[in-house]
N, C-alpha and C positions, 0 to 999 in steps of 0.2 A: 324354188323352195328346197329346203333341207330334207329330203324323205329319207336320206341313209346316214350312218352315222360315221362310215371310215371309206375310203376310195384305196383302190393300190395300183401306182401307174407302172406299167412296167420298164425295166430298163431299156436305153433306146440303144440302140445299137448302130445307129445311120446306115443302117445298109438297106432298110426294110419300112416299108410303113408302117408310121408309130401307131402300135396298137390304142385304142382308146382305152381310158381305165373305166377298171371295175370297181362297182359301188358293194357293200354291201353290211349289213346290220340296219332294220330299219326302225329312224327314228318317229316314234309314235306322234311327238308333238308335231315337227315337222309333216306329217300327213295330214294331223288335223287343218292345220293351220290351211294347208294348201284346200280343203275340204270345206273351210270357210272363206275362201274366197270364192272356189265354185258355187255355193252356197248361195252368196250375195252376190252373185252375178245373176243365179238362175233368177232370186228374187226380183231383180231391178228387173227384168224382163219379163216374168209375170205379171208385174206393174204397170198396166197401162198411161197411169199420172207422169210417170217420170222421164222413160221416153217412148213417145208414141212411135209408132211403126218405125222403131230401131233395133234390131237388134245387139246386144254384146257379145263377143265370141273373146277366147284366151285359147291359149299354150301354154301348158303345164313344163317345168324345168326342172330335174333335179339337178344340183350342184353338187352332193355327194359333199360337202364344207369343204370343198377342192374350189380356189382363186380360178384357177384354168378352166374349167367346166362352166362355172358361172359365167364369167368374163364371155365366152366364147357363147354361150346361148344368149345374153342382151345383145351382143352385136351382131348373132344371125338373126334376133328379131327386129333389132333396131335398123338393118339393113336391106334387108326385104329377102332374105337368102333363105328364106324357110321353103319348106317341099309345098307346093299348090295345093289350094282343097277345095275340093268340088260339094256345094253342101243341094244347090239346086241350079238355075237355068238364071238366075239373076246373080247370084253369089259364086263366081269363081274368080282364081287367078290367087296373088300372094295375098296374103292378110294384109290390112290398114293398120300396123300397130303404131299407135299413135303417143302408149304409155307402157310404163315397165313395172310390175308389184315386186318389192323385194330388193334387194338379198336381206338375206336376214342376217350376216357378219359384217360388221362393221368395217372389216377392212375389205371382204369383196364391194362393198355399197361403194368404199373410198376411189377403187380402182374403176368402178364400172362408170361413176358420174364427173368423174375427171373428164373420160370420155360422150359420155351425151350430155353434158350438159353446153359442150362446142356447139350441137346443134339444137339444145333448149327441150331434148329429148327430153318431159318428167320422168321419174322415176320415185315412187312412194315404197318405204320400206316400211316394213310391218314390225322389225324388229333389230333393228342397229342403232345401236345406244349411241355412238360414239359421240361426243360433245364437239368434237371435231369439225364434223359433217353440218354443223349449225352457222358453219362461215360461206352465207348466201352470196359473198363476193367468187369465192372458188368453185361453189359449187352452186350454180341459180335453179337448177330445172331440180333440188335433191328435196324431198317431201316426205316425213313419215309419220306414224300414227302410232308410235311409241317415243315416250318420253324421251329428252335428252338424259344422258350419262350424268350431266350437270346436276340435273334436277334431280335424279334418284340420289349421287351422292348429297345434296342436302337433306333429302329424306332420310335416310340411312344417320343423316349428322343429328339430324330430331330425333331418331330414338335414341342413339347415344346417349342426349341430355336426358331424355324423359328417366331413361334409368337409369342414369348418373355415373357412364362409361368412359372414365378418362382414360383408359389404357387400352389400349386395343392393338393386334397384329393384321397385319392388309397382304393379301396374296391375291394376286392378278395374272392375268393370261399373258402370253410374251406374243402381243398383239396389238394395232390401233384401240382396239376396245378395251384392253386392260391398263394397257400404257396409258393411254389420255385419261382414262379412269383414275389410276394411282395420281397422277398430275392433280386431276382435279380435287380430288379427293384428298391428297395433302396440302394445298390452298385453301382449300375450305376451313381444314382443318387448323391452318394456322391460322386464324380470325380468334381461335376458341383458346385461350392462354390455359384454361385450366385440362387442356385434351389433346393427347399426342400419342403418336405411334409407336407402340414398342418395337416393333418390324417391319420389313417392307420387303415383302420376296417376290420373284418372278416365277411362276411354274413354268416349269420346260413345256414345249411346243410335242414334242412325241413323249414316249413312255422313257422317258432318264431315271432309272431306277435309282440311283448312287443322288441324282441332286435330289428327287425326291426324299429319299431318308434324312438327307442335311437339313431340306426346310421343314419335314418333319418334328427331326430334333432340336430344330431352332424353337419350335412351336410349344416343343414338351417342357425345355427349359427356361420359357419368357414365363415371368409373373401376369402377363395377360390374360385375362380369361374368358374373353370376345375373342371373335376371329372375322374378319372380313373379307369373303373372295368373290370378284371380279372374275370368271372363266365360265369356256362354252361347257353344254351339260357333256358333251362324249368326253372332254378331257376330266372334267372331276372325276370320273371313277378311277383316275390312275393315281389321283392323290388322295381319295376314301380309302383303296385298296391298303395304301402305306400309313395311312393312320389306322385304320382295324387292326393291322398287323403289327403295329407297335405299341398296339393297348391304349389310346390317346383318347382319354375319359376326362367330363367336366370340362369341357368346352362348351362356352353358347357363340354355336354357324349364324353367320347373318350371309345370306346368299341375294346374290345379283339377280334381274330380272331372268337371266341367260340357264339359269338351273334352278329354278326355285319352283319349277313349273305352275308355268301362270296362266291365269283363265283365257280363254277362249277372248280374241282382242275383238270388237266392234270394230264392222266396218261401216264405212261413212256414208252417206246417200249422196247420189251426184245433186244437184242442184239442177231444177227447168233449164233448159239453156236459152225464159224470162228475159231475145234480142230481134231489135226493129232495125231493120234496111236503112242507114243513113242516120243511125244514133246508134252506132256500135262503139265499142272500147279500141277497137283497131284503127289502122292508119285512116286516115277519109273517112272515120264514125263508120268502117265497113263492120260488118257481121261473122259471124264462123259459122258456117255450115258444116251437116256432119259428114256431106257429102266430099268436102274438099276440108275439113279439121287439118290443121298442121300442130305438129308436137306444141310448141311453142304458143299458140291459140289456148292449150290445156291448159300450159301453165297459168296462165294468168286467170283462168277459173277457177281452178286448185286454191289458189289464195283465198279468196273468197267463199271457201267451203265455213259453213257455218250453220250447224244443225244440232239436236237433242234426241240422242235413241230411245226406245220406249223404257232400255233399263234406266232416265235419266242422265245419262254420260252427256257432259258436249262435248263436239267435236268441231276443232276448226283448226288450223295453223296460225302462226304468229311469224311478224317478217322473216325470222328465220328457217322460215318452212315445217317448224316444229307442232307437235298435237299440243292442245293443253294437256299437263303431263297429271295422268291416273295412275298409281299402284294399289293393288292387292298385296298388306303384307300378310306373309301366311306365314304355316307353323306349323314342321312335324308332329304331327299324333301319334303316339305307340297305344295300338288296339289290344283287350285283353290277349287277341289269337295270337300275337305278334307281328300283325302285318302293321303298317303307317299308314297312315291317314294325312294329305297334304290339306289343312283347312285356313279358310280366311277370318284372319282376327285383328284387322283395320285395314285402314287404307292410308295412303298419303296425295294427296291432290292439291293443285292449282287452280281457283275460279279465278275468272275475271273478277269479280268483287272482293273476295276473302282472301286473296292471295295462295301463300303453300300453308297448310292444314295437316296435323297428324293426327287422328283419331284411329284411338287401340283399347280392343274392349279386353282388360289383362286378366279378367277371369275365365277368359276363353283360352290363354297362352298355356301351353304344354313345357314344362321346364324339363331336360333329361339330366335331372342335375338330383344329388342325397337330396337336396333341402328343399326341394322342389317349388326354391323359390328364384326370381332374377340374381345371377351370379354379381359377387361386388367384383369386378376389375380396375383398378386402381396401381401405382404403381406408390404411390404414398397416400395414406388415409389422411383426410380435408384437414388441415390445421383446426384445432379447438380455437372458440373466442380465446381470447387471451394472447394467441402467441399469431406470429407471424409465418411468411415462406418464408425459408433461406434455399435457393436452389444448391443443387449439388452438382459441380463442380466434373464438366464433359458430360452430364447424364441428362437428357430428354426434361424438357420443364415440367412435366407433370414429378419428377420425383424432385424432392425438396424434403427439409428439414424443417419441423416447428421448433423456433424458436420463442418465449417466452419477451413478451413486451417489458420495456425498462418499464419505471415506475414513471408514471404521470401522462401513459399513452396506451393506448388501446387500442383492440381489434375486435368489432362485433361479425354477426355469423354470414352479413352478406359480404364484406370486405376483409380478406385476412389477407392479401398481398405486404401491406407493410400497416405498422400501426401507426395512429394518427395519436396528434397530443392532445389533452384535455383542454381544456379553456382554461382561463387563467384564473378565476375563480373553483375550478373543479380538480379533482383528481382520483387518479384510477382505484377502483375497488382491489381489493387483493387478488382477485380473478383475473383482471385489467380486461375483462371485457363490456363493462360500461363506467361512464366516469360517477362521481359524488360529488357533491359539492365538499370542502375542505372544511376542517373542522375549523373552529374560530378558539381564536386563545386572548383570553384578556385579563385584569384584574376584576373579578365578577363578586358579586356581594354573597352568593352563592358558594363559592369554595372555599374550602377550610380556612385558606389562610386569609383570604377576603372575610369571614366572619370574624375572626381572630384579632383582624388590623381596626373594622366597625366599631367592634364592643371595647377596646382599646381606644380609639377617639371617642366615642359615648362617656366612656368612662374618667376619661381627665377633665372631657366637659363638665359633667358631672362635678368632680370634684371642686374645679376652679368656682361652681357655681354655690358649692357647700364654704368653700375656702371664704369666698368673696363675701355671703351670708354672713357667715360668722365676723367679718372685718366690717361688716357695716353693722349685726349686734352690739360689738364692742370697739364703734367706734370715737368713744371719749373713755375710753381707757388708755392709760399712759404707753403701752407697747404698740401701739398702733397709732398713736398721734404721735411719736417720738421716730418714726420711721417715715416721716413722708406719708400721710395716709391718700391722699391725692393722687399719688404716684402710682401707691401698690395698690387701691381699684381702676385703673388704669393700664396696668400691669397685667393685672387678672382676668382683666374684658380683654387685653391682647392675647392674653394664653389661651385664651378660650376661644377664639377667632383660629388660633393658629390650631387646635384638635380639631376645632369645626374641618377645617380648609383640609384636611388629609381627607376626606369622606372625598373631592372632587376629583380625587385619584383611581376611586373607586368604580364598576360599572363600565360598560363600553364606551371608548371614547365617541364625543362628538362635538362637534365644531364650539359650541358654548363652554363647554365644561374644559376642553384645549386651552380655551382662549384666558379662560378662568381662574382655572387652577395655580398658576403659576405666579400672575399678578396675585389675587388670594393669598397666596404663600407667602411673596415676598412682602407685602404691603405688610401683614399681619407680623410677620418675624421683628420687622425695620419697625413697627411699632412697640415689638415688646423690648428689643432691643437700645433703642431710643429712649423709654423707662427707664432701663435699667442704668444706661449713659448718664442722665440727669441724675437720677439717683445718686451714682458714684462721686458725680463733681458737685451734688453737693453737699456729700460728707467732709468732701477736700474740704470746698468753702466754710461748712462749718467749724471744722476743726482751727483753721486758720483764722476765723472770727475770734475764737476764743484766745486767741493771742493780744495782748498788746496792741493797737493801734491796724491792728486786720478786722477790724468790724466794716470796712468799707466793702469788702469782697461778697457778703450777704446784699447787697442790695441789685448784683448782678444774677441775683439765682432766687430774685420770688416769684412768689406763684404765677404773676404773668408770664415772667422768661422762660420758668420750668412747663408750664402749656404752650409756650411757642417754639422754643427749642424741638421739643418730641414734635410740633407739627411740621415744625420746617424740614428737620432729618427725612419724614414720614415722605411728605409731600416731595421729596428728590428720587424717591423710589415711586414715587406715585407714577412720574415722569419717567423715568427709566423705561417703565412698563408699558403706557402709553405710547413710549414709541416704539418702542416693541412690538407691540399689538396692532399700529398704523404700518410701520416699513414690511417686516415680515413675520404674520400672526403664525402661532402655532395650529397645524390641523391634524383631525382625523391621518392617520396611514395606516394603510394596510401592508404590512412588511410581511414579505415570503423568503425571506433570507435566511433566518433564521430556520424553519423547518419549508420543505420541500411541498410536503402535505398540509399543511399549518397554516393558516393568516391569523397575522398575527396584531391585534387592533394597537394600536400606539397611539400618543400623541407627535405627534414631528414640532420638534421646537423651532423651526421655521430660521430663527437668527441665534446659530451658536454665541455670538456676539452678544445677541444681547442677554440670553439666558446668562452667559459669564458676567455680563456685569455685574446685573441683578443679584448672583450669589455673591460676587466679590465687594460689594456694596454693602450685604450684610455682612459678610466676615472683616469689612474693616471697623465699622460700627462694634462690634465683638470685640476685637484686638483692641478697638483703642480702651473698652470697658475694662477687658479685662487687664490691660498694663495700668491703667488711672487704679483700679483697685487694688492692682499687685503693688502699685506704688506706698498706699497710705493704707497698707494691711495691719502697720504696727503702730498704729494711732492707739490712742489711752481706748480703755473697753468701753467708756461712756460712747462713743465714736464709732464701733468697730465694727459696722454693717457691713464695711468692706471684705472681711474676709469669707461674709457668704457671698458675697457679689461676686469675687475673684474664684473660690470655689464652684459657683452655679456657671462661670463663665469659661473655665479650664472644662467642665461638662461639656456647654454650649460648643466650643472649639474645636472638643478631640472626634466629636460625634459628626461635625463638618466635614471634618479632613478625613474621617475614615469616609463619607461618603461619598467623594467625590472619586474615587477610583473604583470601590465598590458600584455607583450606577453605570460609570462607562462598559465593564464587564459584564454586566448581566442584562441579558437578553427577554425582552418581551415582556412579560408581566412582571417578570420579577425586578427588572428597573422600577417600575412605579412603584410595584414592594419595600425597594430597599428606600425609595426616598418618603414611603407615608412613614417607614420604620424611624428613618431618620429625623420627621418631624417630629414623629409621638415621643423619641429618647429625649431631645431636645428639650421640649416642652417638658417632660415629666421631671428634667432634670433640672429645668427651673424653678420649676411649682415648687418642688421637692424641697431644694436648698435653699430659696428666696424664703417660702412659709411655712415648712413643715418645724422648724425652732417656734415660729410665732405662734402658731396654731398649738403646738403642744403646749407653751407657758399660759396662752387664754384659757384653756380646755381642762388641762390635768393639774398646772403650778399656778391658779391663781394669785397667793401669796406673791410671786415673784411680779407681779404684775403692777403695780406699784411703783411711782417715781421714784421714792427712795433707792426700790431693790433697781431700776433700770438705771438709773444713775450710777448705781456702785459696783454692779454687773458689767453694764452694755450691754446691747444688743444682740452682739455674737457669739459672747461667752458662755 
């Protein structure tokens, strides 16, 4: 046991016999400790249950935390070199030391069981952390009843997280116990991506006053505001003394089992030595007596230690010879008087069922801190949703840069390492730390310009249907039977199809109204334009009747040819579309091309090919009108239908050709804008110039309405 706390050996001189050193300053813990094992020795022996007519005897050791001193008293006890004790007439001669309690430094434990463990000597230490000492292949006889180093630095790692300590500085003893310590302790801690060490010092082994102040002022200039030290208690007061005296305030100490001073350790109850003659654990099922015990006999009981003290504690080793590991974390108290108060306010523990466990009751924690509350230690504060890490460049992963997520990827608050994309339907809020779904853009009946284009086709329907009224009131009037009256309600149920057919433009797309639309359009166009065809030839033909020996050319253009002609034209676009609609229909698309954030509903015309025909189909129907028109524009005026026909069809034409570069440009909705714009111009500009002359001379100029005046006039004058 540790009973003092500094040894001083004198210089040796070799001429002389080496003085033995002197201990002196004593350490309180270390008496205790040694006062609890005489303690639970006296007890086992009051005990009649445990061993009957045995008694236990020991040999108290101090080691002075001097390697030499300890070393040398296990091997005078493990050796039988001790001075003889005479206790009565059946008890003399050397002691039976058959186990060894102790050392309580890690690195004497290292060096003493190097040695017994050759002859299986146990040896149970009450207080050597090192995680070292848990490799049962170097060391088989080594057993103790304080947790491994292993186990505490992951305790130490749970409270880290519980109060959210990514930044931390690590100081350890220049020793087995602080070295395997910092090892393990930065392994552990590389598993934790978001938690690293701002520093990593060694305290010097004696008082080095000069590297003291260095680690010192390493300590005062880290953004850390944790501090972790691994060291025995007589050496921390050489690195307390250099922190008081450089004024080193606003730190929160996380201390080792080794200075933190800890309660009073349980000690274990042996086990009945519950063995029958010829069903033993040894060679030939023999037995261990305690009269002939060999070290090595112990061991293998040791193993099997497995008990519950009255405070609850179990107690047992694990292959590694190790206890299930129990801490007390504690926590300086400042008393109004100014003295401390060392009090417990959780623990960290391993069951066998629950595994490792931190409970900390944190309204009992004493902060020495203005805000008297847990210090933030951090070396970059957590990224916000939205943005991401960017580490920086040579410096420790905990420090990084937030940087803000592009658009259409995010980071919410359990993942900010890097941001992820949205779905492809969604996209980032302006936060970018949760996605939206994307706004939808179409031509909608709803928005301004979608009402505007509605009440616009309502409105020429409408009128076609007022136009065509008045053409069937006054249809045995001479201006309307002198014009083809067959033709022009014909004409008029085609204009009206074609303002119908822009509404299918309107509204989100979907798979019918796609497929729809388009056939709709053209059918309806290639119908009025087809009217308007027949129309024009045969004004030709009548003009040419009225000649000389050209009345034969009327009988190519009656009323059957002029209802079969517009059906045959009609019915070649019928077919256009149909196979259209069979090889490759147009559908629903959702286009993101155009905005990033945006879907944008379309129709996909599925066969550019065939969409080109389909218009080019009507624009030759067009052209051929309007040249047949432009040809016989200077017929006598009796005649002269042609020159609204050539007029409503130079409309017809310019309104085509500006469309078709106009909808390859424009994006999204407003493509279908520009082509319902283009129906409704078309169409109004037929209505417009085909009947607006007729309808004013029925309406306002009756008088001219008359054969005589249509005769002497014409039509278009």
């Amino acid at each position: 046991f540790q009973i003092h706390f500094f040894s001083s050996v004198a210089i040796q001189s070799f001429t002389s016999k080496p003085q033995q050193p002197t201990c002196n300053g004593v350490y309180a813990l270390g008496f205790k400790l040694a006062q609890t094992m005489a303690f639970a020795i006296d007890e086992i022996n009051r005990n009649s249950n445990l061993l009957p007519n045995v008694t236990l005897g020991y040999t108290l050791y101090d080691d002075c935390l001097e390697l030499g001193i300890g070393f040398r008293a296990a091997l005078s006890m493990a050796s039988g070199q001790e001075e003889k004790i005479i206790l009565n007439s059946t008890c003399v001669g050397n002691p039976p030391v058959i186990g060894i309690v102790g050392d309580s430094s890690s690195t004497n434990s290292i060096a003493i069981s190097n040695v017994l463990g050759l002859y299986r000597v146990p040896m149970v230490s009450y207080f050597a952390t090192c995680s070292c000492l848990s490799n049962h292949q170097k060391y088989p006889s080594f057993f103790r009843t304080i947790p491994s180093d292993a186990f505490q630095v992951r305790a130490m790692i749970q409270i880290l997280k519980h109060f959210s300590w990514t930044w931390v500085g690590l100081l350890v003893s220049d020793d087995d116990y602080g070295l395997h310590a910092a090892r393990s302790f930065q392994s552990e801690l590389s598993l934790l991506s978001e938690s690293c060490l701002a520093y990593t010092e060694v305290l010097p082994w004696d008082k080095d006053t000069e590297e003291l102040r260095r680690i010192v002022d390493v300590m005062k200039k880290s953004t850390a505001r944790v501090v972790i030290v691994f060291e025995h208690y007589s050496r921390m007061i050489n690195l307390m003394e250099e922190v008081v005296r450089q004024n080193v305030t606003g730190l929160q100490w996380m201390a080792s089992e080794a200075w933190t001073a800890a309660v009073v350790l349980q000690t274990p109850q042996l086990m009945p030595y519950l063995c029958k003659p010829g069903r033993g654990p040894f060679s030939g099922n023999s037995c261990a007596t305690l009269q002939s015990l060999e070290p090595w006999q112990l061991v293998y009981y040791l193993r099997w230690v497995n008990f519950t003290t009255p405070f609850g504690d179990q107690v047992s080793f694990d292959e590694n010879g190790d206890a299930l590991p129990i801490y007390d974390v504690m926590n300086w108290l400042w008393l109004p008087d100014g003295s401390t108060k060392v009090q417990n306010v959780g623990e960290v523990k391993r069951s066998t069922f629950k595994g490792e466990e931190l409970i900390l009751d944190e309204d009992k924690i004493f902060w020495n801190l203005e805000s008297k509350k847990p210090p933030q230690s951090v070396c970059s504060e957590s990224c916000p949703p939205g943005t991401h890490m960017v580490r920086e460049k040579g410096k420790p992963q905990c420090c990084f840069d937030c940087i803000p997520c592009s658009e259409g990827k995010i980071t919410n608050k359990t993942n900010s390492l890097e941001c992820t994309s949205c779905p492809e339907d969604f996209w980032s809020n302006p936060q970018r730390d949760h996605c939206i779904p994307k706004k939808t853009e179409f031509l909608s009946y709803l928005d301004p310009l979608g009402i505007c284009l509605t009440t616009t086709s309502l409105l020429g329907t409408f009128i076609c249907a007022v136009v065509l009224g008045i053409f069937i009131c006054h249809r045995t009037t001479p201006i309307v039977r002198a014009n083809n009256s067959e033709l022009s309600f014909q004409l008029l149920v085609s204009l009206k199809l074609c303002f119908l057919c822009s509404l299918l433009f309107i509204g989100r797309p979907r798979l019918w109204t796609c497929q729809l639309r388009h056939a709709a359009f053209g059918i309806s166009f290639v119908l009025c334009v087809s009217c308007i065809l027949v129309k024009t030839m045969v004004v030709l033909a009548v003009f040419k009747a009225s000649k000389p020996g050209g009345g034969a050319s009327l009988k190519w253009f009656g009323a059957m040819q002029q209802r079969g002609t517009v059906l045959f034209l009609t019915s070649i676009q019928a077919a256009i579309c149909t196979t259209w609609l069979v090889s490759s229909s147009p559908t629903p698309h959702k286009n993101t091309q155009y905005h990033n954030d945006k879907i944008v509903y379309e129709c996909a015309v599925g066969s550019t090919v065939g969409f080109a025909v389909l218009l080019g189909y009507i624009g030759m129907l067009a052209f051929l009108s309007f040249l047949i028109a432009f040809l016989v524009r200077n017929l006598p005026d009796s005649f002269n239908e042609a020159k609204l026909i050539t007029f409503s069809m130079l409309i017809f034409c310019a309104v085509w050709v500006a469309f078709v570069p106009a909808y390859i440009s424009s994006p999204g909705k407003l493509a279908d804008a520009v082509e319902v714009f283009a129906i409704l111009a078309s169409s109004f500009g037929l209505l417009i110039t085909l009947f607006g002359p007729k309808c004013y001379i029925i309406l306002l100029r009756p008088e001219m309405n008359t054969k005589k005046a249509v005769m002497a006039r014409g039509i278009g004058s």
